[in-house]
Each structure stands twice: as C-alpha cells, then as structure tokens.
N, C-alpha and C positions, 0 to 999 in steps of 0.2 A: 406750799400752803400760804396762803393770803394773809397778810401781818404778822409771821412767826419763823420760825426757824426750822428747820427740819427734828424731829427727834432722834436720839442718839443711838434707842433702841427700835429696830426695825421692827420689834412688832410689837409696840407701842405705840398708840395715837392717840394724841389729847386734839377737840378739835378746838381753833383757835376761831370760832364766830363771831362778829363782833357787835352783829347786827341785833336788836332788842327784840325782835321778833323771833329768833332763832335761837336767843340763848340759853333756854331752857331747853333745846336738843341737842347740849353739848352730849358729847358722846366721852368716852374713856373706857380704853379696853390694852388690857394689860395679858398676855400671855394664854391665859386658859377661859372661857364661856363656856357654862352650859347651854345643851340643847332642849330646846322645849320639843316637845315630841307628842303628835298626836298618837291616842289612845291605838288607831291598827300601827301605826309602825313602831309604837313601842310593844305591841305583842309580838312583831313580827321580831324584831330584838332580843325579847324575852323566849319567843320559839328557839329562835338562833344560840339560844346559849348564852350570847355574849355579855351580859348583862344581870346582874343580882339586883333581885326587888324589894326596895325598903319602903314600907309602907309608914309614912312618920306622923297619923294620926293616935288618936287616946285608943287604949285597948279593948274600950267602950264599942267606939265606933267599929274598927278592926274586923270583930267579931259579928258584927252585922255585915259582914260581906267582905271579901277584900281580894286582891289577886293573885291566882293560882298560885303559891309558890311563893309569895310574897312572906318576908320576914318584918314584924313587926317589931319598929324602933320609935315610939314616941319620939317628938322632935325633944324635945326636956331633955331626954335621954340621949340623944345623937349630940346637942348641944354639950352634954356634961363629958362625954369622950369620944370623939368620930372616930379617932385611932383607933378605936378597939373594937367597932363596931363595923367596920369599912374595909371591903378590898384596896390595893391599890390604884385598881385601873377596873371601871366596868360595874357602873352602878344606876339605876334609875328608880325614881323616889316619886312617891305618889300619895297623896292626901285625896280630901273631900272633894278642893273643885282646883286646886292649884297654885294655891298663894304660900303655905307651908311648905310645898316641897320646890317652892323657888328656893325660899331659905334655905332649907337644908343642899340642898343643891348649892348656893354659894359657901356653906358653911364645909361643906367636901371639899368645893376647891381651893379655898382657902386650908386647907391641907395636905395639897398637893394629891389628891385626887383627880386621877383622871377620867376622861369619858363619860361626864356625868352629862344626866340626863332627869327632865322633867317630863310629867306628861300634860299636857297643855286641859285644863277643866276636868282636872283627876276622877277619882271614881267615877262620881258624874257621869262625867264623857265616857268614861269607858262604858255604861252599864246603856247609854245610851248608844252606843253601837253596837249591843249586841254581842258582845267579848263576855269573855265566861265571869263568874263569879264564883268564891271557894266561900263557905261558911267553918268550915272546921278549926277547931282550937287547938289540933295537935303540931301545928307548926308554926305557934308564938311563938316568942322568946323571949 
C-alpha cells in the first residue's frame, strides 16, 4: 500500500488514499459485511431455507403486504434487543425501499451475526418483480 504500512490483521483494510479527490472513498472493512441482495435472489435464499425474514418496518406498514413468512420486527424493537430477536447465523431484513434494513443489517453484525443479508429497494423492488406478497396477521409477532 502507497504511504502506509501493511495491516496487522489480514482481513482488515483501511485504505491509506492520500489524494483530495479520493478521500471521501476511503474504504474500512473489518471482518464481517453484509450482502445487499436483489429481491429474486433473496427469494431464491428464502426458497432455500437458509435464511429467516425480518421485516423491520412499523406494524402499520407490515400488514399492508410483506413477505411470505416474513417475521415482523420494527427496527425500535431489533434496536432495543437483536439477541433475542435473531438467529445466529442466517438472516435477511427487509423494509419499504432499503435504507432501514441496511441498519438493521449493521446492527446484526455488529452482534456477531452472521450471514446477514439486505434486499436491495426492499418491498418496492420486490413487488416490482413480481415475487409474491403475504397480507395476513397471523404471523406477526
């Protein structure tokens, strides 16, 4: 790396840019990222099993649509305990268009969560490809 030193932990990278134009693309990535994930290949995920769906919009919303099998967890409420709320390993989180379930998505890994997963322009995007929609209230929580 160009004016710096190597880091300690290999998979850890700060980048070290020094140029004024680029310094606002410093990057830092530290051990675990989520993956944003478009709406089919997060259903094909969700087919697959491998994956539990938190939907972390208002109960409001929720209930005007949300996906198959999907458990609702206001982001409030993920925020106030992920641990109790969360597998360990094997989660993808979905809002309105995408920005709430980045949060929550850092807010997993930052728990030591793994395998997390966003869907890239949340319901939105889903409803705009054509992927099912569930309206029923017997699998809040």
């Amino acid at each position: 790396m160009k004016g710096g030193k190597k880091p300690t932990d290999p998979l850890q990278f700060v980048s070290t840019i020094t140029d004024a134009t680029c310094a606002l693309a410093d990057v830092h990535y530290s051990r675990h990222m989520s993956l944003r994930v478009k709406p089919l290949d997060a259903w094909n995920l969700i087919k697959a099993g491998s994956v539990l769906v938190v939907d972390v919009r208002g109960l409001e919303e929720w209930a005007t649509g949300h996906l198959p099998g999907a458990r609702a967890v206001p982001l409030d409420q993920l925020r106030a305990n992920p641990a109790a709320v969360l597998p360990r390993k094997g989660v993808i989180f979905v809002c309105a268009g995408g920005v709430r379930s980045e949060t929550a998505a850092r807010l997993a890994e930052q728990h030591g969560i793994t395998d997390v997963y966003s869907i890239t322009g949340g319901t939105q995007s889903w409803i705009k490809a054509g992927l099912p929609i569930a309206t029923e209230l017997s699998v809040a929580v």
